[in-house]
SERO-4910 file (N, C-alpha, C, O; in steps of 0.05 Angstrom, whole numbers):
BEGIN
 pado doro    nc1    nc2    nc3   cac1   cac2   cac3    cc1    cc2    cc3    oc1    oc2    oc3
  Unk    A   1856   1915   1910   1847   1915   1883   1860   1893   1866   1847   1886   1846
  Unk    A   1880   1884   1871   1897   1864   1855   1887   1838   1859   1888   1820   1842
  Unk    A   1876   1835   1888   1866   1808   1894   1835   1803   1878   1829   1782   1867
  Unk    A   1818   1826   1881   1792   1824   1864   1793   1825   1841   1775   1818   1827
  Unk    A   1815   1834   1830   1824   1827   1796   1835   1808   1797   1828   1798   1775
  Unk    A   1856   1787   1811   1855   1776   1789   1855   1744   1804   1858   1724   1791
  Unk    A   1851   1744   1832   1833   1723   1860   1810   1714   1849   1804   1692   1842
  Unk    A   1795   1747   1847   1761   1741   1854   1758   1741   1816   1738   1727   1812
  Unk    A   1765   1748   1797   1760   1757   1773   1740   1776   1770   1721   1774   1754
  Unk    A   1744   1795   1788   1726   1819   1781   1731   1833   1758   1753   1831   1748
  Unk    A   1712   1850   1747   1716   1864   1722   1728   1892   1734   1725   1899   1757
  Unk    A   1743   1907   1715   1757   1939   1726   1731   1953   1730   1729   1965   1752
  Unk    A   1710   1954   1713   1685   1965   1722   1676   1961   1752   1668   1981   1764
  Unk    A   1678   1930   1767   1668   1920   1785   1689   1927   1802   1681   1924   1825
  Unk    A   1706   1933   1800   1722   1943   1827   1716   1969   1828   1705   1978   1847
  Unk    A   1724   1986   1805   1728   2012   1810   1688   2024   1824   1680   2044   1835
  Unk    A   1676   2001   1817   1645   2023   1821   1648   2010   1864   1634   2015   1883
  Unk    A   1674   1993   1863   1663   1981   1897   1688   2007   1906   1682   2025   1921
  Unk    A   1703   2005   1900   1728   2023   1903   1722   2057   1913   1732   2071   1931
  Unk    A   1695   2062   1886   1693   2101   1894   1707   2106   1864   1709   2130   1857
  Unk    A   1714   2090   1850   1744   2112   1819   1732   2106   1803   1716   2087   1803
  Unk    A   1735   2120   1786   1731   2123   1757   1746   2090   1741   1764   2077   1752
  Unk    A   1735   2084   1720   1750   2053   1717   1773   2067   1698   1792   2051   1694
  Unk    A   1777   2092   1687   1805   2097   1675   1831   2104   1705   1854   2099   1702
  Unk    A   1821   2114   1726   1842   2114   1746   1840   2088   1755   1862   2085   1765
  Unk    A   1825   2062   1760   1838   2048   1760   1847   2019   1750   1850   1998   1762
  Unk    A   1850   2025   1715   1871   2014   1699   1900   2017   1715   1917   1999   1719
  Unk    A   1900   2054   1726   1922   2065   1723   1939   2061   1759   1961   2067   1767
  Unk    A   1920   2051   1772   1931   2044   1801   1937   2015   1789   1960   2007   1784
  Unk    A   1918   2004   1784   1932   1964   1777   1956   1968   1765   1975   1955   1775
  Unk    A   1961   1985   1741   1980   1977   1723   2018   1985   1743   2040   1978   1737
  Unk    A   2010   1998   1760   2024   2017   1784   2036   1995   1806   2058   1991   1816
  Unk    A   2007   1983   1807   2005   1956   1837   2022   1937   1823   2039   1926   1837
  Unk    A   2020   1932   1796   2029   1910   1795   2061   1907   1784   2074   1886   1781
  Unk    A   2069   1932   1779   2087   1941   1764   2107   1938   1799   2126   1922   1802
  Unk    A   2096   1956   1819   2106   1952   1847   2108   1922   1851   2129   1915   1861
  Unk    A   2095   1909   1848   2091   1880   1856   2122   1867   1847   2138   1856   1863
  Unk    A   2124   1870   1824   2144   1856   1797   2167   1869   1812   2186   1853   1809
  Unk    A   2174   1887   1825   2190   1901   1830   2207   1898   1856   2231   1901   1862
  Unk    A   2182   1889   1870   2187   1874   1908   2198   1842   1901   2211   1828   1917
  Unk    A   2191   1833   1879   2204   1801   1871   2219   1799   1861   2228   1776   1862
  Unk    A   2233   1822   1843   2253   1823   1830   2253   1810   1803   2273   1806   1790
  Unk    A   2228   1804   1795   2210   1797   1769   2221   1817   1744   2220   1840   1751
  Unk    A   2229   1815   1720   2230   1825   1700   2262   1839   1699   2268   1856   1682
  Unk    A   2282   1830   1721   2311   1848   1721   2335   1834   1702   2357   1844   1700
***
């Protein structure tokens, strides 16, 4: 989902309707993915 947001510039609408989710769960996985992301690089310490 992280790569079609922000690779491909899909819309949250356009993932979540390829995905199966609702586009409010996933605001709430990206904001999660990317927060994990920042966290494996040691980004924001």
């Amino acid at each position: 989902m992280l790569w079609l947001a922000y690779a491909e510039g899909a819309s949250h609408r356009e993932i979540a309707e390829a995905l199966g989710l609702r586009t409010a769960s996933l605001k709430i996985l990206l904001f999660r993915a990317r927060k994990k992301l920042a966290d494996l690089l040691g980004v924001g310490r």
